[in-house]
C-alpha positions in Angstrom: 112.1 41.1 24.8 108.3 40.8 24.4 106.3 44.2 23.8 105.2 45.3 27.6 107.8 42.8 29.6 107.9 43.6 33.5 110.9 44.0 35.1 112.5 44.7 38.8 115.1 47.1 38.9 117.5 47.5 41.8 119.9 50.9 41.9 122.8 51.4 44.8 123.0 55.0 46.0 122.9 57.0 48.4 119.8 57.3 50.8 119.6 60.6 50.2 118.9 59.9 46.5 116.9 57.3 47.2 114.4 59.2 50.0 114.7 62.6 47.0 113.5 59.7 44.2 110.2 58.3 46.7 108.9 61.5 47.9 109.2 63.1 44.5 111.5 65.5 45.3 113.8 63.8 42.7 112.4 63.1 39.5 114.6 60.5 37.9 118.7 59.7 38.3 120.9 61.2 35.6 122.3 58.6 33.2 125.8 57.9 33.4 127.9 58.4 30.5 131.6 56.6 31.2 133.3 55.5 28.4 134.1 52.8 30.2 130.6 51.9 31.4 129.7 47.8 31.0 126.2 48.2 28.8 127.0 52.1 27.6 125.2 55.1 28.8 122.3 54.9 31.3 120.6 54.2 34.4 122.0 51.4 35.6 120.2 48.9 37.9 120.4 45.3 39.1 118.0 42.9 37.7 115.8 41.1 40.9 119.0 41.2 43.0 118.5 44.2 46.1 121.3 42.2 47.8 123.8 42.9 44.8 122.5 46.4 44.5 122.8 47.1 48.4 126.6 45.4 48.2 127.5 47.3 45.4 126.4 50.9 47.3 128.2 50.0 50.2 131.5 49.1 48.3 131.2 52.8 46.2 130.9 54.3 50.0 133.8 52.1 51.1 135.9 53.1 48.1 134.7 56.5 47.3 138.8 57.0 45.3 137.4 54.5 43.0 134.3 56.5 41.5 132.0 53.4 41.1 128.9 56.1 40.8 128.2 59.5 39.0 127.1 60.5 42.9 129.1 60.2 45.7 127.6 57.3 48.5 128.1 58.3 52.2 124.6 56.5 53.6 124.7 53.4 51.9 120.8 52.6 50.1 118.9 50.7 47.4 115.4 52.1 45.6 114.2 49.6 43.5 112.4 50.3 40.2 109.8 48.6 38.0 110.6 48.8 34.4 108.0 48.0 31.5 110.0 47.6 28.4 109.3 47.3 24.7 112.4 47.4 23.1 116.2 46.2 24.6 119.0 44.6 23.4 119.4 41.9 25.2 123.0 40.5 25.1 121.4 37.2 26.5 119.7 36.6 23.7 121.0 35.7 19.9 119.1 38.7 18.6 120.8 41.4 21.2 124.4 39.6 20.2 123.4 40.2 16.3 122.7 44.3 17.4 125.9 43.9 19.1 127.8 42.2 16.2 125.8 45.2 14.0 127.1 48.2 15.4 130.6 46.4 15.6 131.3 46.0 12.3 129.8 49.7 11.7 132.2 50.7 14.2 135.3 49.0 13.1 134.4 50.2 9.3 134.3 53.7 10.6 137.9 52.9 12.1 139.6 51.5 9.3 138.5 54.5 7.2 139.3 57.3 9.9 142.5 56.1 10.7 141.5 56.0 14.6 142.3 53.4 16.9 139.0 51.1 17.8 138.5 51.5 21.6 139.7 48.4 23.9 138.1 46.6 27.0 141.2 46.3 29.6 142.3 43.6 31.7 141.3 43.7 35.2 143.3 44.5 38.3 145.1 41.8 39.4 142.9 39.7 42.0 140.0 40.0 39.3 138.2 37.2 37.2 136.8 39.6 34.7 137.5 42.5 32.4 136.2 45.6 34.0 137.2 48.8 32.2 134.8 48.4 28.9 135.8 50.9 26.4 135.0 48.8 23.4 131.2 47.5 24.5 130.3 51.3 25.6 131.4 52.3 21.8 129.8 49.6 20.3 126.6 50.1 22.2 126.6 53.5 21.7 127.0 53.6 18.1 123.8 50.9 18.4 121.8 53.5 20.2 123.1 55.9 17.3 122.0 53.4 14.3 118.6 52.5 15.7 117.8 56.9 15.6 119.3 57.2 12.3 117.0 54.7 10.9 114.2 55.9 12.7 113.5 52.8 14.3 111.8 52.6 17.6 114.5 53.7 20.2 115.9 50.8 22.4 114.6 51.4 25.8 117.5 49.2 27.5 120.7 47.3 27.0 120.4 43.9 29.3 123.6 41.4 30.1 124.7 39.0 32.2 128.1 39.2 33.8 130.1 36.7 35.5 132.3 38.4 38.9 133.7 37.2 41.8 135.5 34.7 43.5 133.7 30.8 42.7 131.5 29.4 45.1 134.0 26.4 45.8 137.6 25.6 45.1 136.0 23.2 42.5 135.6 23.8 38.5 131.9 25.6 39.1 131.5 28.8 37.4 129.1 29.8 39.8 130.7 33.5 41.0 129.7 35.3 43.9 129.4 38.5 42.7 128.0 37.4 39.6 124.7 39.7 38.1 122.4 40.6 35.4 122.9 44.1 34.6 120.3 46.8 33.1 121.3 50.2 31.5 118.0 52.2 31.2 118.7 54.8 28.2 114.8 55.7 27.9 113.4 56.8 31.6 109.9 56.7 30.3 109.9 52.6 30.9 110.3 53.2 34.6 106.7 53.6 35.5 107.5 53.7 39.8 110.2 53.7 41.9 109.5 51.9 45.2 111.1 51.5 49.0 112.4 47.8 48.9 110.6 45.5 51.6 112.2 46.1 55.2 113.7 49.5 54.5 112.2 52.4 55.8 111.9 56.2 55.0 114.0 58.9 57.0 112.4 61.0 59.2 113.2 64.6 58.5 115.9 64.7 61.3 117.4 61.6 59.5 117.5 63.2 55.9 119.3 65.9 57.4 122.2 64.3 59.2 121.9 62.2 56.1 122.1 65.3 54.3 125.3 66.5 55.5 127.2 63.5 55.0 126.4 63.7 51.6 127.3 66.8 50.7 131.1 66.5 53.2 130.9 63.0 50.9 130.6 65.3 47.9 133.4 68.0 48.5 135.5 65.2 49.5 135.3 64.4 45.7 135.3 67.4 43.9 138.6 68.0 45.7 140.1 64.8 45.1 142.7 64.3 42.2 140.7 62.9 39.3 141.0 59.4 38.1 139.7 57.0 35.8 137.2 54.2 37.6 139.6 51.3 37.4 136.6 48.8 38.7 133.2 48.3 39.0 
């Protein structure tokens, strides 16, 4: 991307988090760090989509077993961001795909020489049009992260892709997907310059946040006493 490019973030969580992140109360969301994450470690938002955002909140509070978030979601929400960004690799771009193909090859040589097995993307559940578990592209954009501080470059600020999900539009041969997204893992929280309510939503009142409150936190214990499990889907 072009030094200084603008850009609208989107983030599902709960609105708890969301009210904690406007007021101040909250002063940023802690990256997450899956080894199975799409664009490796981050922030993750949706880019100009609230819609996509506010579905994908509501699914992590539907299916809390499946551990779509680092936070549990009992009040559905979306808090939008805007982003000013320098640096990225941009995987819809020829120049992200070279980083990408960069840190591969790194990767793989690192492999061969160790002995260790390269990390794998896994097929999707059945029902599913994409691969969803992505071992492989959070190594390989990890170890990119990792090459761009060992050279002392300038740090990348974000890793940007598109992603095709969802059932097609129509029965026909479109590849127009319903759940399809541009995706945005913010590594570097000092390109977010304000977090803002999106248009139609409105603050808690104090009363609110508190019922709010303790729905999160039952939503919360509910987890930490669940049997763990690896996030089959995002």
């Amino acid at each position: 991307m072009n030094d200084g490019t603008l850009l609208l973030g989107f983030h599902g969580c709960d609105v708890t988090t969301r009210d904690d992140l406007l007021t101040g109360r909250l002063g940023g969301l802690s990256p997450s760090e899956n080894k199975y994450d799409w664009l490796g470690p981050g922030v993750y938002f949706f880019e100009n989509d609230m819609d996509r955002a506010r579905a994908f909140a509501q699914s992590a509070c539907d299916y809390p077993e499946r551990l779509y978030t680092r936070r549990p979601i009992a009040t559905p929400a979306v808090v939008g961001a805007v982003l000013c960004v320098s640096r990225s690799i941009d995987m819809t771009t020829q120049a992200g795909m070279t980083v990408w193909q960069h840190a591969y090859l790194q990767l793989l040589s690192m492999s061969e020489a160790s002995g260790e097995p390269m990390p794998t993307n896994e097929e999707a559940p059945a029902g599913e049009d994409t691969v969803l578990v992505r071992k492989l592209d959070y190594a390989v954009f990890s170890a990119a992260h990792k090459q761009a501080a060992l050279s002392k470059q300038a740090r990348y600020q974000l890793v940007r892709g598109a992603f095709l999900q969802g059932d097609r539009l129509s029965s026909s041969t479109t590849e127009f997907r319903w759940l399809s997204h541009i995706q945005l893992a913010v590594t570097d929280p000092g390109c977010i310059l304000a977090w803002f309510l999106p248009k139609g939503d409105k603050l808690l009142t104090p009363d609110q946040f508190a019922v709010a409150k303790q729905a999160y936190v039952a939503a919360d214990q509910a987890r930490r006493q669940s049997k763990p499990r690896v996030r089959a889907k995002r």
